[in-house]
N, C-alpha and C positions, 0 to 999 in steps of 0.2 A: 362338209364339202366332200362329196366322193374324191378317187383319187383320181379317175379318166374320166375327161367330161367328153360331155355329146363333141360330133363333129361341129356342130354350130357354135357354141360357146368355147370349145377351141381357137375357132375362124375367129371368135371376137376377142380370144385372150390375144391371139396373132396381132391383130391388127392395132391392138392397144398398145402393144411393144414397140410394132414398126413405127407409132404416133410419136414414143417416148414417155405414153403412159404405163407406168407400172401398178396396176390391180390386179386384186384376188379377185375371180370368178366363185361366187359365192352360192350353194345350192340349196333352196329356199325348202322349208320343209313342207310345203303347200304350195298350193299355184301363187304364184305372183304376174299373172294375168292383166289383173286391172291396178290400179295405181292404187286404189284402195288395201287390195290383196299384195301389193308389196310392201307399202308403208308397215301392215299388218306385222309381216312376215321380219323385217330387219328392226322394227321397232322407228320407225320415224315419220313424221309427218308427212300429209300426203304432198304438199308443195314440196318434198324435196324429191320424190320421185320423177324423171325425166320420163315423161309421155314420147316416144318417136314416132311421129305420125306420117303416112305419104298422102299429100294429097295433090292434086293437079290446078295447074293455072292456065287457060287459052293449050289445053291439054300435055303442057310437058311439068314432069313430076314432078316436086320438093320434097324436101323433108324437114320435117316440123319439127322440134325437140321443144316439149313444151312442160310448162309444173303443171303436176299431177291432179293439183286442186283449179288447175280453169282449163276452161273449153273454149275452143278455138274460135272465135267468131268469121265463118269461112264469109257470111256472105259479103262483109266487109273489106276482107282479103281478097275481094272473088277469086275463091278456091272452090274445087271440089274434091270430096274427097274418095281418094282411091278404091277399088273395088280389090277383096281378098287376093284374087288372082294377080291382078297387076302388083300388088304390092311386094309377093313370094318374088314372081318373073324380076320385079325390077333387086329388090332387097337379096336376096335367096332365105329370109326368112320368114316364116308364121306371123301374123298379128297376135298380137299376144307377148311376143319374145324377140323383136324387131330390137337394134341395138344401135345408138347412137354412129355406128361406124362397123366398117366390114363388111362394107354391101355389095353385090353384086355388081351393080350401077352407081357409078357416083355420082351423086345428088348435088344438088344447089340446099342449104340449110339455111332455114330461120332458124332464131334461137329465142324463145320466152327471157324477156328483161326478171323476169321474178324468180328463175333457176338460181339470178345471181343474188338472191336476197340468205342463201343457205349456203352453210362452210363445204360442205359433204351434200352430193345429189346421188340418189340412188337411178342405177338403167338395167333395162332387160341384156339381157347379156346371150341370147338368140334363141333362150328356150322361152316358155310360160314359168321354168323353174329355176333359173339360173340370174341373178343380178353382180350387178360390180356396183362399187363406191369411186367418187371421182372431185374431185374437186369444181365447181363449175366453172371456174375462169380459165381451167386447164380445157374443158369440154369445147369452151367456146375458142381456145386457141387451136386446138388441135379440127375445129370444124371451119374454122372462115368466117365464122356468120361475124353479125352484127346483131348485139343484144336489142329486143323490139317487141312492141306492145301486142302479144296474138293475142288477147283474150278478147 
């Protein structure tokens, strides 16, 4: 872990404080981009990896927090999903490095029921290179949701 991190994973060390979570922002030595490339990177299964995805419904935005190893089944949600642009404008951060919390815009959150099946979930932490560790029941407290079947 360097010792100053980017302004975005700052923003998300901030906001994990103001929640009452206390994580390390952790600096991956390779991209941890895709959920594949994180589990890689901290050494853990890809279902523990939390997916933050924006996608829209009858056009206003959510956010997805989903394990790593399933895909969202949008057209059952009737979801769609957000294009690059709107996801920065609404988040302030990249796809790729998108963080459970410290967005821009505050969202409405779903929350994958199989987050809750692992002690420890790994999240982008607002780079492609930056993750935290977090407990999932804490994830889901500190977001509102209600645990629910996205795949």
């Amino acid at each position: 872990m360097s010792a100053e991190l980017p302004t975005s994973a700052a923003r998300v060390r901030d906001a994990l404080g103001e929640l009452g979570i206390e994580a390390t922002i952790v600096e991956t030595g390779g991209s941890a981009r895709t959920a594949e490339e994180a589990a890689a990177a901290v050494g853990a299964g890809v279902g523990a990896i939390v997916k933050s995805l924006v996608f829209t419904r009858n056009g206003e935005p959510e956010l997805l927090l989903v394990s790593g190893s399933n895909r969202v089944d949008a057209k059952r949600l009737g979801l769609e999903r957000a294009d690059a642009d709107r996801v920065r404008e609404l988040t302030g951060f990249a796809i790729g490095g998108i963080p459970p919390v410290g967005h821009l815009t505050p969202l409405p959150v779903r929350f994958d029921e199989d987050l809750l099946h692992h002690a420890i979930v790994w999240a982008a932490a607002g780079t492609p290179r930056h993750v935290f560790a977090v407990a999932p029941n804490e994830l889901l407290r500190v977001t509102g949701a209600t645990p629910e079947r996205l795949a």
